[in-house]
C-alpha positions as CSV (number, residue, x, y, z in Angstrom):
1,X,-62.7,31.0,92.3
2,X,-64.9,33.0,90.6
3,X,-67.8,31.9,88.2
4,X,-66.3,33.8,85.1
5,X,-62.7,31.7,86.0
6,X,-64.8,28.7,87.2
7,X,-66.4,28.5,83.4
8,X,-62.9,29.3,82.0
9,X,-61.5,26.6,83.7
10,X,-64.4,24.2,82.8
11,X,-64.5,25.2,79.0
12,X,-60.6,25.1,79.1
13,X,-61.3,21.6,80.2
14,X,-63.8,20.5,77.3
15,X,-61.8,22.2,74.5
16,X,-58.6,19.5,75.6
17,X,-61.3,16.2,75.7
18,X,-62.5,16.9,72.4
19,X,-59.6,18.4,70.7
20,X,-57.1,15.4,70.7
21,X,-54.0,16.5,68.4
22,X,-55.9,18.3,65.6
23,X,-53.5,21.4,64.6
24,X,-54.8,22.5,61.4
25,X,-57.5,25.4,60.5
26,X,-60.4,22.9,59.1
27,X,-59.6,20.5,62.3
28,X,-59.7,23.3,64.7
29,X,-63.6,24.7,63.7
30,X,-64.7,21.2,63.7
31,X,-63.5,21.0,67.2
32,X,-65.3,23.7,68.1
33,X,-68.4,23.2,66.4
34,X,-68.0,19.6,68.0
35,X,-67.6,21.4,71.2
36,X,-70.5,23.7,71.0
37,X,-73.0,20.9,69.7
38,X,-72.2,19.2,72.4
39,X,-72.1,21.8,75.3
40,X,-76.0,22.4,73.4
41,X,-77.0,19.1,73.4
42,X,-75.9,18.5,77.1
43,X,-77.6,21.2,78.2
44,X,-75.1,23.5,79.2
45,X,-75.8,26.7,81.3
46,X,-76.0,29.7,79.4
47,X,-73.2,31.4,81.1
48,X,-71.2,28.4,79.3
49,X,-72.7,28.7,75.8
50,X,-72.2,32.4,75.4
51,X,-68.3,31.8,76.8
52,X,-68.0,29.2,74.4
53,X,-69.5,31.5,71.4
54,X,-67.1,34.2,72.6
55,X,-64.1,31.9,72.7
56,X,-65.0,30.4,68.5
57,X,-65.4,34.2,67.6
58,X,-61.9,35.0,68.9
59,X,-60.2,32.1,67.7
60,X,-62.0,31.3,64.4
61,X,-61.7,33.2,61.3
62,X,-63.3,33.8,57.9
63,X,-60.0,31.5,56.5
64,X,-60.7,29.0,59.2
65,X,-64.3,28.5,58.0
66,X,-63.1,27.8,54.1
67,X,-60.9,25.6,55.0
68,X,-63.8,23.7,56.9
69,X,-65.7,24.3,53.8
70,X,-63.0,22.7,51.5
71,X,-61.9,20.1,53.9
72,X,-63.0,16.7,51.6
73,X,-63.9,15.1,54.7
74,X,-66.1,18.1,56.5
75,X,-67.3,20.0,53.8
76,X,-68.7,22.5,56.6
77,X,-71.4,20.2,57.6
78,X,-71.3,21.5,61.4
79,X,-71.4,25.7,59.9
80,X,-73.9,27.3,60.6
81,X,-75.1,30.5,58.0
82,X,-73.1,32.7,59.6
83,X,-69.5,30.7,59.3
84,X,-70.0,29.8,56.0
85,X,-71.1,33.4,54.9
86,X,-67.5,34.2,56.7
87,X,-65.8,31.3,55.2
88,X,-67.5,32.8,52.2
89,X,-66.5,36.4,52.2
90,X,-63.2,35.0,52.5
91,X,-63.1,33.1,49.4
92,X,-64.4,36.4,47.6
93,X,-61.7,38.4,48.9
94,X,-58.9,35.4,47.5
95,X,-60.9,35.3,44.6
96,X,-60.0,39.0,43.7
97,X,-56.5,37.9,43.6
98,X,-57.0,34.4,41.8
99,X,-60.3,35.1,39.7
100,X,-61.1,30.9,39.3
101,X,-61.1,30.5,42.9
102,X,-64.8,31.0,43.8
103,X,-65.8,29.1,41.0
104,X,-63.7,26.2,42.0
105,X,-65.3,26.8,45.4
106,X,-69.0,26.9,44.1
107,X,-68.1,23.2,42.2
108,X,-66.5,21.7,44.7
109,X,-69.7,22.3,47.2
110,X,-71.6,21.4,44.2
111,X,-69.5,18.5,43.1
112,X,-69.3,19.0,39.7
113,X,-66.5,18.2,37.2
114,X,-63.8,18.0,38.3
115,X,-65.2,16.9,41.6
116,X,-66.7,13.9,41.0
117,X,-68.8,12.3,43.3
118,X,-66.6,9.0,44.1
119,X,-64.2,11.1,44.8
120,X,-65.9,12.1,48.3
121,X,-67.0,8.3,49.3
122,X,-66.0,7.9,52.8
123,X,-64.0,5.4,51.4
124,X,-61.7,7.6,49.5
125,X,-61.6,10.7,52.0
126,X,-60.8,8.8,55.0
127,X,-57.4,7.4,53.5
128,X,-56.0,10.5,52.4
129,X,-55.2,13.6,54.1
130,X,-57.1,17.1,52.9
131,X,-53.8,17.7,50.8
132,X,-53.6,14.8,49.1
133,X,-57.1,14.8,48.5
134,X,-56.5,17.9,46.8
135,X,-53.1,17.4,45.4
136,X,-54.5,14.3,43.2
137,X,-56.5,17.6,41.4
138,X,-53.2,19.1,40.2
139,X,-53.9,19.6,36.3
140,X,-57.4,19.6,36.2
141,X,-58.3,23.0,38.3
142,X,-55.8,26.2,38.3
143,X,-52.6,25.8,39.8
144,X,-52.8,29.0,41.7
145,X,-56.2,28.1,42.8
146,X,-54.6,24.4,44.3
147,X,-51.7,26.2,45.8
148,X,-54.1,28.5,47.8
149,X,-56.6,25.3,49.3
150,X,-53.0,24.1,50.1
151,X,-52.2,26.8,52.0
152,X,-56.0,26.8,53.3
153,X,-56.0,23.3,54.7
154,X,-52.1,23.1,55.6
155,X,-52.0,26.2,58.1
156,X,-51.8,25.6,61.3
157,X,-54.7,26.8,63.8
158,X,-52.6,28.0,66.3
159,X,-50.1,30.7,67.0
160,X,-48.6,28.6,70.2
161,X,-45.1,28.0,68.5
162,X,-44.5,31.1,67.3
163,X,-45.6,32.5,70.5
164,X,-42.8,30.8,72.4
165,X,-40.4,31.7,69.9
166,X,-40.6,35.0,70.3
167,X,-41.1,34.5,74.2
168,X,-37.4,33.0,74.1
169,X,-36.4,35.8,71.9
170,X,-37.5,38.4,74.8
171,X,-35.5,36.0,77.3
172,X,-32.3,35.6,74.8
173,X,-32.6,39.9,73.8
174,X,-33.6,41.9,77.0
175,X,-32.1,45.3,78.9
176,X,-29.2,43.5,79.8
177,X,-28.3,41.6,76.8
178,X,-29.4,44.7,74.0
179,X,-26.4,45.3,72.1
180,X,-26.5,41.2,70.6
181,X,-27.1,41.3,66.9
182,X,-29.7,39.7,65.4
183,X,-27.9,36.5,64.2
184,X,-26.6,36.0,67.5
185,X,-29.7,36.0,69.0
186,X,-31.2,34.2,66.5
187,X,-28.6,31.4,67.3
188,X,-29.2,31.8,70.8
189,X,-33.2,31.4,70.2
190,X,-32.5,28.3,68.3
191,X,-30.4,27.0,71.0
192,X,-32.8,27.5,73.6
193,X,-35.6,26.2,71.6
194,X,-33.6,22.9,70.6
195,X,-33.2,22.2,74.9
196,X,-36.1,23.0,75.7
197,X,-37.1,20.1,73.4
């Protein structure tokens, strides 16, 4: 095995210990940031550090890091300048569509009104999901603004599912099999899909 595979292997290896079942965006940067504090603080070889920094920048984005950022519970404690100017950018690019949504941003890491400061006692944030959390705001900040930090937190990290779905779809529609229609197929995916489970 070669070293490059050997660190693959091993950095495969840490991302499934600390991961758990985490599948959201805010979940999946604080497993990496967990990750890469602790491959630091171990003392990791720098062969493994500058994998693990090229494994965050391909499967982190600028979305991922606001929803870190917005998360009620993570606030993007573990970001370092760089993620949050990301995270950052990001909400200025939603904020061209939604014009309230930086500022709702800005007061939320600043926790002013509406964002009270009992509402982020550990207390309070570790009994409700992000979504809830955010949901109880409905009324008191834009409702366009809410339904994007829905989206934000609610996304899934991963790509996995669809991935096999289309996988199946290659299986169910190939050179042999071209002339099926698309609802046929589509039928066929779901079938496959539903045994597989």
């Amino acid at each position: 095995m070669t070293g490059r595979k050997r660190d693959n292997v091993w950095l495969n290896f840490e991302i499934v210990k600390v991961s758990g079942r985490k599948g959201e965006r805010a979940d999946a940067v604080e497993v990496w940031k967990t990750l890469e504090g602790e491959l630091i603080n171990s003392g990791a070889p720098e062969n493994i550090l500058k994998l693990t920094k090229e494994r965050i920048g391909q499967a982190l984005s600028g979305a991922h890091f606001l929803a870190n950022i917005l998360h009620p519970v993570y606030q993007g404690e573990k970001l370092n300048e760089q993620d949050i100017h990301m995270g950052m950018r990001f909400a200025q690019k939603l904020n061209e569509k939604v014009p309230l949504f930086l500022p709702t941003v800005i007061k939320f890491q600043a926790k002013s009104n509406p964002f009270i400061n009992s509402r982020f006692l550990d207390s309070t944030v570790t009994q409700v999901t992000a979504i809830e959390w955010w949901s109880s705001l409905n009324g008191q900040i834009d409702g366009n603004v809410l339904k994007i930090v829905l989206t934000l937190l609610g996304a899934s990290a991963s790509t996995a599912a669809l991935e096999r779905i289309f996988s199946a779809f290659g299986l169910v529609h190939s050179d042999l099999r071209n002339r099926l229609g698309v609802d046929k197929a589509t039928k066929l995916v779901f079938v496959l899909q539903s045994l597989r489970e």
